[in-house]
C-alpha positions in Angstrom: 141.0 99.1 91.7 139.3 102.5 91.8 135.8 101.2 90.4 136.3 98.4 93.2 136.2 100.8 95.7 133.8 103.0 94.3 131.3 100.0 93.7 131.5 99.3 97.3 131.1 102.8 98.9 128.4 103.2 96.7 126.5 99.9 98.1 127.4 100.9 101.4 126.1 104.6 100.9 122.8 103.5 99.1 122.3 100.1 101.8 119.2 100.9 104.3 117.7 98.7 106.6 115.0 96.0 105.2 112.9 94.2 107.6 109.5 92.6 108.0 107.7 96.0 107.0 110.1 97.6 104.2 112.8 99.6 104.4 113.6 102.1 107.0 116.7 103.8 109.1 116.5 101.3 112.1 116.1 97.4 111.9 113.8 96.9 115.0 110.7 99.4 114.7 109.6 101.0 117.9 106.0 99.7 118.7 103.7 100.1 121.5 101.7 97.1 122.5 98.9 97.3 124.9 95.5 95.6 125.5 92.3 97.3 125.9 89.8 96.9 128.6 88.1 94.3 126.1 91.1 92.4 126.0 92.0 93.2 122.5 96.0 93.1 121.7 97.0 96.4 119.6 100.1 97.1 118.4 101.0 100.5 117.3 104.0 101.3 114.9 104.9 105.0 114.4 105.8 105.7 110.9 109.5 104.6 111.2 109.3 103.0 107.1 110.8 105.2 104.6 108.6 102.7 102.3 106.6 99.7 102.5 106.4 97.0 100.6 102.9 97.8 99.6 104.6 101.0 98.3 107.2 99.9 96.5 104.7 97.1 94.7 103.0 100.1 93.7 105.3 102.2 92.0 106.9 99.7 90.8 103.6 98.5 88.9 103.2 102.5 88.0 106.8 102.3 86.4 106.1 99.1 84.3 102.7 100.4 83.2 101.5 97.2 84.7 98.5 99.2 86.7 95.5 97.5 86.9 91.9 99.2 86.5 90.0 99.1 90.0 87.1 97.7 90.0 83.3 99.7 91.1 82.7 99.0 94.6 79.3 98.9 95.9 76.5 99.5 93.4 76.7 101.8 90.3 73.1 103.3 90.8 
């Protein structure tokens, strides 16, 4: 009974909130949308995440030693 109960306040302590971006202390992000005087929609996100997905893909990959060599960009000379 007692490693029920400390299996579930664990989960409960360690559970964040994972939406469309990664993982962060609120669900809905505050954004600010706005067009330009062009007429171009932006859509600014403060930095709410505590990580992205892109971020977690990358350590991960550094964990598993799965890291890929970049390649050159541009030209070598």
């Amino acid at each position: 009974m007692i490693k029920i109960i400390f299996i579930l306040f664990s989960v409960l302590l360690f559970s964040g909130c994972v939406n469309k971006h990664g993982v962060s202390l609120k669900y809905y992000s505050d954004c600010e949308e706005y067009y330009d005087l062009q007429g171009y929609y932006h859509k600014d996100c403060g930095k709410d995440d505590l990580m992205t997905y892109k971020e977690m893909k990358v350590k991960k990959d550094a964990l598993l030693g799965n890291i890929k060599p970049t390649p050159p960009k541009g030209n070598v000379w």
